[in-house]
C-alpha positions as CSV (number, residue, x, y, z in Angstrom):
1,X,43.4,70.2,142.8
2,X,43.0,70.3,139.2
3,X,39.9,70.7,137.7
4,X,39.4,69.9,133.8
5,X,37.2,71.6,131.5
6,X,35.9,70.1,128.7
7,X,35.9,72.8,126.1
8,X,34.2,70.7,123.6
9,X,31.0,70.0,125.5
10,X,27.7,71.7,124.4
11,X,27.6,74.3,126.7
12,X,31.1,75.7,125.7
13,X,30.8,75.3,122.3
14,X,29.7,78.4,120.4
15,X,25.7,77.9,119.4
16,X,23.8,78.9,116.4
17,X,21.1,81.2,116.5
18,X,18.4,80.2,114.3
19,X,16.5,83.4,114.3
20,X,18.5,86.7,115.9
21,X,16.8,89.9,116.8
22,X,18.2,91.6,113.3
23,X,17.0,88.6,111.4
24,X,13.3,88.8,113.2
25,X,13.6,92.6,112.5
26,X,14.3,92.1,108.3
27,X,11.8,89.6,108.2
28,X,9.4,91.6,109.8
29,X,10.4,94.5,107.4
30,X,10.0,92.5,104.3
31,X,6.9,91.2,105.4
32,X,5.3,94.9,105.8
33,X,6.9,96.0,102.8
34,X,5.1,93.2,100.7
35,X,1.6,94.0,102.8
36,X,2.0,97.4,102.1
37,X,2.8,96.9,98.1
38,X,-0.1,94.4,97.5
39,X,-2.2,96.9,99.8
40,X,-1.4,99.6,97.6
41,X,-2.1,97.4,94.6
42,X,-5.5,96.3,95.3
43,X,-6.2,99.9,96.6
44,X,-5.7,100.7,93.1
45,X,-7.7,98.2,91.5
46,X,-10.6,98.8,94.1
47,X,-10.4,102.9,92.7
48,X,-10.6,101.7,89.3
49,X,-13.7,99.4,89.8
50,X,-14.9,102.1,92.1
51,X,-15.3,104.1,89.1
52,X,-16.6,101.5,86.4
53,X,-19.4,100.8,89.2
54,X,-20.3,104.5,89.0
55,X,-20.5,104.8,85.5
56,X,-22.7,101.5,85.5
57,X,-24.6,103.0,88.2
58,X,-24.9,106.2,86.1
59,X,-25.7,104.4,82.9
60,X,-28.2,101.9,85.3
61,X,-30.1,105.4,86.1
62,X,-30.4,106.8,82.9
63,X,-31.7,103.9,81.4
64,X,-33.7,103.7,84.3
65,X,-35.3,106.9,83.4
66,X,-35.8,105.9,79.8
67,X,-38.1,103.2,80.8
68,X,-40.5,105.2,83.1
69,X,-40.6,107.7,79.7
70,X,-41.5,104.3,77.5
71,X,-43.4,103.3,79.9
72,X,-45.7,106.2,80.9
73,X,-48.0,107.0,78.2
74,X,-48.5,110.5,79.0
75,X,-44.7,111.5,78.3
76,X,-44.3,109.2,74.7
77,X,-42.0,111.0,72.3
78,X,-42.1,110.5,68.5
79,X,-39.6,109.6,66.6
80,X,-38.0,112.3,63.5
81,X,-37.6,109.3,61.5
82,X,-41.6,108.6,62.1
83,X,-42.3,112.7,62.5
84,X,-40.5,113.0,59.1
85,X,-42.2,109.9,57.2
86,X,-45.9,111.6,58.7
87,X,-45.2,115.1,57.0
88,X,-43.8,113.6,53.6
89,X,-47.2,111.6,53.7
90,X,-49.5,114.7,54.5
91,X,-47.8,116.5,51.2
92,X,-48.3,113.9,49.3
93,X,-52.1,113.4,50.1
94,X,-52.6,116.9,50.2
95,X,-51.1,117.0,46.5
96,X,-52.9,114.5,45.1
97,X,-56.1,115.7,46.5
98,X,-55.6,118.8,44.8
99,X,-54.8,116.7,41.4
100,X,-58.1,115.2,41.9
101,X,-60.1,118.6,42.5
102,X,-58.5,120.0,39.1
103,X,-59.2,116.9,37.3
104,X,-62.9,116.9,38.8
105,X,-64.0,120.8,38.2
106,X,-62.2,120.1,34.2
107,X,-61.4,123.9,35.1
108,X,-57.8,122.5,33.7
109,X,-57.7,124.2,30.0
110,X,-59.1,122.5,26.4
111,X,-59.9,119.1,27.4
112,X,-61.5,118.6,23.5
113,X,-57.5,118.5,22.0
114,X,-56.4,121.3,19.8
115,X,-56.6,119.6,16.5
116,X,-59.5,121.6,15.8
117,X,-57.4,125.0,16.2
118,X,-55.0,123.1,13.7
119,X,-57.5,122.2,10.9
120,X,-58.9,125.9,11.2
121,X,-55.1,127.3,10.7
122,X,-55.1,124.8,7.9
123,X,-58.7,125.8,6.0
124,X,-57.9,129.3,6.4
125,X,-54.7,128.9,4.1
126,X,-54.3,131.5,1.5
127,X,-51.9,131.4,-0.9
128,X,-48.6,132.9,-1.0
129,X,-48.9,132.6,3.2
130,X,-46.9,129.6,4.8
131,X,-46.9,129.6,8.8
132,X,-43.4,128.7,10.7
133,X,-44.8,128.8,14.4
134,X,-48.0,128.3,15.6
135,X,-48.3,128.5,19.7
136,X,-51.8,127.5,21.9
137,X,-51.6,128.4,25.4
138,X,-54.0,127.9,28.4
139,X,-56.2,125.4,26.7
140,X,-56.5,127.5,23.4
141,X,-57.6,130.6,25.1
142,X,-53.7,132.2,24.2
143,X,-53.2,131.5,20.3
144,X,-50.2,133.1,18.4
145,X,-49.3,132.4,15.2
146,X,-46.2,133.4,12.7
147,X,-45.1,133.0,9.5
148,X,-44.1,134.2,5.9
149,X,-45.8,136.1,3.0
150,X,-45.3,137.8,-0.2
151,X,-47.5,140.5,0.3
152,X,-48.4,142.1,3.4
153,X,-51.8,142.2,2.0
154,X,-52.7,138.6,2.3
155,X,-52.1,138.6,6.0
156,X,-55.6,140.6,6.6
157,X,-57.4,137.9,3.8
158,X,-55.7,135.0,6.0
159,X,-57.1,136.6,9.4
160,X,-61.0,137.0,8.2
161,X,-60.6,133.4,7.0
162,X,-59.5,132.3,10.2
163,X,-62.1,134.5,11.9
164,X,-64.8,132.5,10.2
165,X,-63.6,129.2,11.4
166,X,-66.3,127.4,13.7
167,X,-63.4,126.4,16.5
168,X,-61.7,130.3,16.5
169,X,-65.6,131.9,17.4
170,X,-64.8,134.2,20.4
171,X,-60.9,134.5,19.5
172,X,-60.2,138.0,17.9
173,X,-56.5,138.6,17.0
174,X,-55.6,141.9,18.6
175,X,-51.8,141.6,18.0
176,X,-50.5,142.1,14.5
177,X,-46.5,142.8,13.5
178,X,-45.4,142.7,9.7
179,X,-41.4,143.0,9.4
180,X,-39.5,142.8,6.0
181,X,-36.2,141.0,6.8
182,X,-33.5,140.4,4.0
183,X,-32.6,136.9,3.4
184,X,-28.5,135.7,3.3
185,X,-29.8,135.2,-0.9
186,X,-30.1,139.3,-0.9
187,X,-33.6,138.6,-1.5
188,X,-35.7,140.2,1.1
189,X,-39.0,138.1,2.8
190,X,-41.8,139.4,4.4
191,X,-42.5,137.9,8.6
192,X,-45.9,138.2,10.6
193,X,-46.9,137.3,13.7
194,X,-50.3,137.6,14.8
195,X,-51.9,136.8,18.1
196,X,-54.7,137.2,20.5
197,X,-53.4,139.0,23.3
């Protein structure tokens, strides 16, 4: 008996397989592998917004508390800006308030002018006398004069003229210096300076 085989039927020929155990297992590998990296990824990301939503939370708190202190009138803070804008405006009242009491109790000097000490120094002019400085302090109540002579004995005649001047009454000069200086001309000048204190 003879019995044929058919090698080219389906069941002898060698078959294809679509998806093996190794293939399944790679797949599978690959698979995990790209999981696990996006996994890892977004892990990462989540940390990172993790942290920005606990510096907002942080920020959200402090400005939370900033509120309550606006808000609550028992805890209001001043400003420098306003602190410092208060204090220059106190000193500047405060000076001008003083201004005002000086300038009210006229306890401020000579408030008549000084001319009157001038036309005295003027009337009591004797000749041979000329005057190079003439000085009025605290309202006229300091006067110091100096000047030139010829003769050092005019400077007493010039004195009890200016002693009976109607704006010098109460002033007595206490203060008296005569100095002979020599000029650069080899010719030699006599200075005084008188004054009340």
């Amino acid at each position: 008996m003879n019995q044929q085989i058919n090698l080219y039927q389906p069941m002898f020929r060698k078959q294809k397989v679509i998806f093996s155990a190794i293939t399944m297992l790679q797949v599978g590998l690959f698979f995990i592998v790209v999981f696990a990296s996006l996994y890892a990824y977004q892990s990462n990301q989540l940390k990172t917004y993790k942290k920005q939503l606990a510096s907002l939370d942080t920020e959200l708190m402090q400005l939370g508390g900033q509120v309550s202190t606006f808000n609550d009138p028992k805890k209001k803070t001043k400003s420098k800006l306003l602190e410092n804008e208060i204090a220059k405006l106190t000193k500047e009242l405060e000076q001008r308030e003083r201004i005002s009491r000086v300038l009210s109790s006229r306890s401020f000097g000579n408030s008549s002018g000084f001319s009157s000490y001038l036309e005295a120094f003027a009337k009591g002019h004797v000749q041979g006398t000329w005057l190079t400085s003439v000085k009025i302090k605290q309202g006229g109540a300091l006067l110091g004069l100096k000047g030139k002579t010829l003769s050092s004995e005019l400077v007493p005649i010039y004195i009890q003229r200016l002693a009976d001047e109607k704006s010098l009454v109460g002033s007595s000069f206490n203060v008296m210096e005569l100095a002979r200086v020599e000029t650069d001309l080899g010719q030699s000048e006599l200075n005084f300076s008188i004054s009340t204190n």
